[in-house]
C-alpha positions as CSV (number, residue, x, y, z in Angstrom):
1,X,27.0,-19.2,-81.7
2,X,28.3,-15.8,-81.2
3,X,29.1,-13.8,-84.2
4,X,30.2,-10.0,-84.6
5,X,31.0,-8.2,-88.0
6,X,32.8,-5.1,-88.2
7,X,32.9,-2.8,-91.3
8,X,36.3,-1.9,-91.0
9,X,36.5,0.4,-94.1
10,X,33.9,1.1,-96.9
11,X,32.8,3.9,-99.5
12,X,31.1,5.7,-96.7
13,X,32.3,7.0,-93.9
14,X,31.5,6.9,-90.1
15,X,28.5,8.9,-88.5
16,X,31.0,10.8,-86.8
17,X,33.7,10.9,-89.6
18,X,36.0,9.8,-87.4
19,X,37.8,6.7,-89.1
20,X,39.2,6.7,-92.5
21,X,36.7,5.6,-95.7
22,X,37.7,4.5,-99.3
23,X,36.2,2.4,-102.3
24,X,37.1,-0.8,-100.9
25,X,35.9,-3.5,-98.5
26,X,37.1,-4.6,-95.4
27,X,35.3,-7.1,-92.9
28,X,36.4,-8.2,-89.0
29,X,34.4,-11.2,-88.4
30,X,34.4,-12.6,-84.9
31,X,33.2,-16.0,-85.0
32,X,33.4,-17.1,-81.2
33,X,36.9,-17.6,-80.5
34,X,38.0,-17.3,-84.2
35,X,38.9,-14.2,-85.6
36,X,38.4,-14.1,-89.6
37,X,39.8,-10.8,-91.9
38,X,37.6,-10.7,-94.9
39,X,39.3,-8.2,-97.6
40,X,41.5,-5.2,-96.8
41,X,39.9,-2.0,-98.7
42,X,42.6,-0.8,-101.3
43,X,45.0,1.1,-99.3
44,X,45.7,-0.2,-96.1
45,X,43.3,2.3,-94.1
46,X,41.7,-0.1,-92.6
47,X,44.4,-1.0,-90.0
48,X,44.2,2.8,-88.9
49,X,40.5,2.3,-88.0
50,X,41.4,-1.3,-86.3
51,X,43.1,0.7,-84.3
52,X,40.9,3.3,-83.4
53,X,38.2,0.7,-82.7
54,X,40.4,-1.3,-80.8
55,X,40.6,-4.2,-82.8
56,X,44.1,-6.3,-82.5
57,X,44.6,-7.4,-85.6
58,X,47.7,-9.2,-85.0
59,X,45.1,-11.6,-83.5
60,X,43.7,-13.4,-86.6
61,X,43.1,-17.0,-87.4
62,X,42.2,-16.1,-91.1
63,X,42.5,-13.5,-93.4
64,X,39.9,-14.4,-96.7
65,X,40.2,-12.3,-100.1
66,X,36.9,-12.5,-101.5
67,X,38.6,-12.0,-105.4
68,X,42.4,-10.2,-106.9
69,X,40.4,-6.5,-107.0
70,X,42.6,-3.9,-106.0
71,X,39.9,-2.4,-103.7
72,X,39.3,-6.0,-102.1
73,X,43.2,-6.7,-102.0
74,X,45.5,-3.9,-101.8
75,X,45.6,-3.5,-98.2
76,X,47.1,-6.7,-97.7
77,X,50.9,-6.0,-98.4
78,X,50.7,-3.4,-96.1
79,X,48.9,-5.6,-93.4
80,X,51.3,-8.1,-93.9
81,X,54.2,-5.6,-93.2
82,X,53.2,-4.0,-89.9
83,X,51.8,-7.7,-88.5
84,X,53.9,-9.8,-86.5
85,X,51.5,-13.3,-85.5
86,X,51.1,-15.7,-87.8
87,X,47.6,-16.6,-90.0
88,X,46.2,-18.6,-93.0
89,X,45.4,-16.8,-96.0
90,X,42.6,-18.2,-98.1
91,X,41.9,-17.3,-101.6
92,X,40.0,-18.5,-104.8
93,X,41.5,-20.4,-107.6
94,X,42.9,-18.1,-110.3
95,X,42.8,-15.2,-107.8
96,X,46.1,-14.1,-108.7
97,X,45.7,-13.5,-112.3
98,X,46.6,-10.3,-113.6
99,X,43.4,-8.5,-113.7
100,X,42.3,-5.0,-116.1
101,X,39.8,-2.5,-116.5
102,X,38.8,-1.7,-119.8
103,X,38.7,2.2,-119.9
104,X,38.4,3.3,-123.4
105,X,38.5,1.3,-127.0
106,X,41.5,-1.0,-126.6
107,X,43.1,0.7,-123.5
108,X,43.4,-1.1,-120.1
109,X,44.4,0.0,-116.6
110,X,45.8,-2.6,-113.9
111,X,43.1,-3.5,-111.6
112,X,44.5,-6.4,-109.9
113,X,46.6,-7.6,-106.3
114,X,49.3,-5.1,-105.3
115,X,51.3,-8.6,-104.2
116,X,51.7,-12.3,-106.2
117,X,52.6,-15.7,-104.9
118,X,55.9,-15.0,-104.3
119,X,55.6,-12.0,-101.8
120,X,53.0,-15.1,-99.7
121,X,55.8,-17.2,-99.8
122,X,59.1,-14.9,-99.0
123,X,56.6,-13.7,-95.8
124,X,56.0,-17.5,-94.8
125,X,51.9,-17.3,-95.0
126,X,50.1,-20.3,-95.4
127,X,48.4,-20.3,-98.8
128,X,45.1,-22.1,-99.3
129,X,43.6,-21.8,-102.8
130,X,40.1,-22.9,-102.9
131,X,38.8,-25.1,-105.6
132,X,35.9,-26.7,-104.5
133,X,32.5,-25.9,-104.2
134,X,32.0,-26.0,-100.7
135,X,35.3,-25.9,-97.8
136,X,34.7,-25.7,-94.5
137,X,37.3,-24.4,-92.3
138,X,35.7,-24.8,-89.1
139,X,32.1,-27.1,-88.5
140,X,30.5,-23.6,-88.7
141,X,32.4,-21.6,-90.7
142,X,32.0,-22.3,-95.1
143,X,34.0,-21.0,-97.8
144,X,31.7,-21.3,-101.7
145,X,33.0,-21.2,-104.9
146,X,32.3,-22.1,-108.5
147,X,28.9,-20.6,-108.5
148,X,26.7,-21.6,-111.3
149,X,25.1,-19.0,-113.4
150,X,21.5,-20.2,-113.8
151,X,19.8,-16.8,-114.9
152,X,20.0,-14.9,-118.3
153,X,19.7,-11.0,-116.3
154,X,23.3,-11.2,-114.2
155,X,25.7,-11.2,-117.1
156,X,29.4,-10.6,-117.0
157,X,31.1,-7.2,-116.7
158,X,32.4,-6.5,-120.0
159,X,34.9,-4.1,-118.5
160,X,37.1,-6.5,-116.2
161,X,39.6,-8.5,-118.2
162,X,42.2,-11.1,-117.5
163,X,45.6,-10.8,-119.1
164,X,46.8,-14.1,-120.2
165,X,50.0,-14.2,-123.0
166,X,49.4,-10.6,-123.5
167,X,45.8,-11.1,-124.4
168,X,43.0,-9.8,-122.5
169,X,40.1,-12.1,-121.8
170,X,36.7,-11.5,-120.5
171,X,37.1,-11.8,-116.6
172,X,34.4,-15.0,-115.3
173,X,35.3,-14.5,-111.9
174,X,35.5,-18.0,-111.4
175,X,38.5,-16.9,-108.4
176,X,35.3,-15.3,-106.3
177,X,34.7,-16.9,-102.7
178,X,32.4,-16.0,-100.5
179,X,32.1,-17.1,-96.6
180,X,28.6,-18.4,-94.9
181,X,28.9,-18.9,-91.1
182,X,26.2,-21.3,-89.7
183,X,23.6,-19.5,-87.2
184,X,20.3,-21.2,-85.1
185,X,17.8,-19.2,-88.1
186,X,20.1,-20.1,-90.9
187,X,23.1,-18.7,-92.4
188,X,24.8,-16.0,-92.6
189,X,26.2,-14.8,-96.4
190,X,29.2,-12.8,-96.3
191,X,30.3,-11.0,-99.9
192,X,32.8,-9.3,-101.5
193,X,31.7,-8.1,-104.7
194,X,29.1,-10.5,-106.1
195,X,30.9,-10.1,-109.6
196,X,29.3,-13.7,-110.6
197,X,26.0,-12.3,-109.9
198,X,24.1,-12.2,-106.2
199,X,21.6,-14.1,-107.0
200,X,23.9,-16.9,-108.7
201,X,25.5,-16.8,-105.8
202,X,22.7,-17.4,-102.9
203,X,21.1,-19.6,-105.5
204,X,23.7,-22.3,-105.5
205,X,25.0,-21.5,-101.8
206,X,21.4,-22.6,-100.9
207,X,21.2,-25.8,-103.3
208,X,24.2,-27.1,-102.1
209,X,24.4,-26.3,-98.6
210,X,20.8,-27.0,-97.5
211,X,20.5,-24.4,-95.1
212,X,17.9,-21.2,-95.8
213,X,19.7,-18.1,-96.0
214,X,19.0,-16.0,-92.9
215,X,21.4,-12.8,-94.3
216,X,23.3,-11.1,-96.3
217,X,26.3,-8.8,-95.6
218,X,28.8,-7.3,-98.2
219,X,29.0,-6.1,-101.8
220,X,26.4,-6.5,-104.3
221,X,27.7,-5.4,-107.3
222,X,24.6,-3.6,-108.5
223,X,25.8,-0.3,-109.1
224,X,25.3,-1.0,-112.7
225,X,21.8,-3.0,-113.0
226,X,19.6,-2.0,-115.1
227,X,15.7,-2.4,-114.0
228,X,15.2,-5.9,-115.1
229,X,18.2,-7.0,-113.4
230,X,17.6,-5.0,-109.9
231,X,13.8,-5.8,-110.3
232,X,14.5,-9.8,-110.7
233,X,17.0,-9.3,-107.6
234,X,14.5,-8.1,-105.4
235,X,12.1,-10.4,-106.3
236,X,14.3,-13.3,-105.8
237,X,15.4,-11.9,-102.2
238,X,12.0,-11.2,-101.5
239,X,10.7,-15.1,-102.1
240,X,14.3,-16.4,-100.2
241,X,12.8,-14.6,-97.2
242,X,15.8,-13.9,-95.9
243,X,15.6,-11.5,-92.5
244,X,18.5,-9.5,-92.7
245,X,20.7,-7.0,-95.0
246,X,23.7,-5.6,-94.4
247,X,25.0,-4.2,-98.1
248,X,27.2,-1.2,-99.2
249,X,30.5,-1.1,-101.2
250,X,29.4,-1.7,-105.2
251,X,25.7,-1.8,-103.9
252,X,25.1,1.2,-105.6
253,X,22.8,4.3,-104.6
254,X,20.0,3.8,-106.5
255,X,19.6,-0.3,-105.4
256,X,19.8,0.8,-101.8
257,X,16.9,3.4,-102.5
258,X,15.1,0.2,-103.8
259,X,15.8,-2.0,-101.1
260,X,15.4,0.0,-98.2
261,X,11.7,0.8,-100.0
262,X,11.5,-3.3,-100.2
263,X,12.8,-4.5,-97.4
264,X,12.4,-1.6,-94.9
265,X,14.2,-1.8,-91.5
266,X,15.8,-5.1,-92.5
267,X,18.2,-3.7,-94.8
268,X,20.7,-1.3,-93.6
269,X,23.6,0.6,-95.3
270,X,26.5,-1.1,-94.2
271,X,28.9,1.7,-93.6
272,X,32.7,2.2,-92.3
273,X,32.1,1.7,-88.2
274,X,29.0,-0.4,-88.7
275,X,28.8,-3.2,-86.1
276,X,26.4,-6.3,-86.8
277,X,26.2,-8.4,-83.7
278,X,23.7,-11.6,-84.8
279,X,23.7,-13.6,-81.6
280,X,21.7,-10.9,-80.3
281,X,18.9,-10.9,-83.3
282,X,18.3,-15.0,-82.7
């Protein structure tokens, strides 16, 4: 099977600076003849670099939101306003709650979706929530959810809230999906933000899907690890044995130092422009 990832916008910019960069996340995955958007960076850049990499976006079979962050979600209004073909949007459950950052003692700043259901439904996208564990949307092509947390080192964020009947609750993530795509070595892991916790999330992937993680390409969310938990992440990686890494966004500077030392030429920074082409590698 064919499959081509495109880093379509990121913290980081091109070698050349020639597209546009942002905190945000934005994935074109080309999955044979299917054509999957995975997030859309905060602003709506992204569609500028489409363009410059010649990418037709108005070609899409799905566009996936990997959670309701801003810097995972707010390009989509604007992507929905200057397309004009037809796609299905796939979410998690709960992914349009209204969504805070705690920034000071008792003080909270929006950090949610720039749209809600009814903008989905005046534009006449298809809507598909995810609530199971596993949902495949092609033989090939697997969207996870509800992802266990098994280890006492990946704890929640205590600065991401959920506003529910003006009180603000700790934020479980439970609206987090992440997409796998079936390859001959194994499969392939692709991330938004890993707010549940990466490992959590490649250990119940594995258990329930059976197939050995070959790599890993997205957000890690471990800007703010301490030792123990970047330590116990390596080590766990390390023992999955998993052959590739393609990580930026909420990575974080000082795990990529770590992981390029672990992991060596398998890991690479993940950066705007970056083009992963894995039918080549098996």
């Amino acid at each position: 099977m064919s499959l081509k990832i495109t880093t379509l916008i990121e913290n980081n910019s091109d070698k050349n600076n020639i597209l546009c960069s942002e905190h945000g996340l934005s994935l074109y995955i080309e999955i044979n003849e299917k054509k999957i958007l995975f997030d859309t960076g905060q602003s709506g850049d992204f569609i500028k670099n489409a363009e410059k990499l010649k990418i037709d976006l108005n070609d899409l079979d799905y566009v996936v939101l990997s959670h309701g962050h801003y810097d995972h979600s707010g390009g989509f209004r604007n992507f929905v306003q200057n397309s004009s073909k037809s796609f299905k949007l796939i979410v998690g459950n709960g992914f349009f709650n209204e969504k805070y950052k705690l920034i000071e003692r008792e003080q909270y700043k929006f950090n949610g979706n720039s749209f809600s259901e009814e903008f989905i439904s005046q534009n006449n996208i298809f809507l598909k929530s995810i609530n199971q564990d596993i949902c495949n949307i092609t033989e090939d092509v697997i969207i996870f959810s509800n992802f266990e947390r098994k280890n006492n080192f990946e704890i929640l964020n205590k600065k991401f809230y959920i506003k529910e009947n003006g009180e603000y609750l700790l934020d479980d993530f439970s609206d987090e999906i992440v997409l796998g795509v079936k390859q001959e070595k194994g499969l392939v892991v692709i991330l938004g933000c890993s707010h549940v916790g990466i490992v959590n999330i490649i250990e119940s992937i594995t258990q329930r899907a059976g197939i050995p993680i070959y790599a890993i390409v997205g957000g890690s969310h471990l800007i703010e690890a301490d030792e123990l938990r970047l330590n116990n992440t390596i080590n766990y990686l390390k023992e999955k044995n998993i052959s590739i890494f393609r990580l930026s966004h909420c990575t974080g500077d000082n795990a990529v130092e770590k992981l390029e030392g672990e992991f060596g030429n398998k890991f690479v920074y993940n950066n705007t422009g970056n083009i992963t082409k894995f039918d080549q590698e098996i």
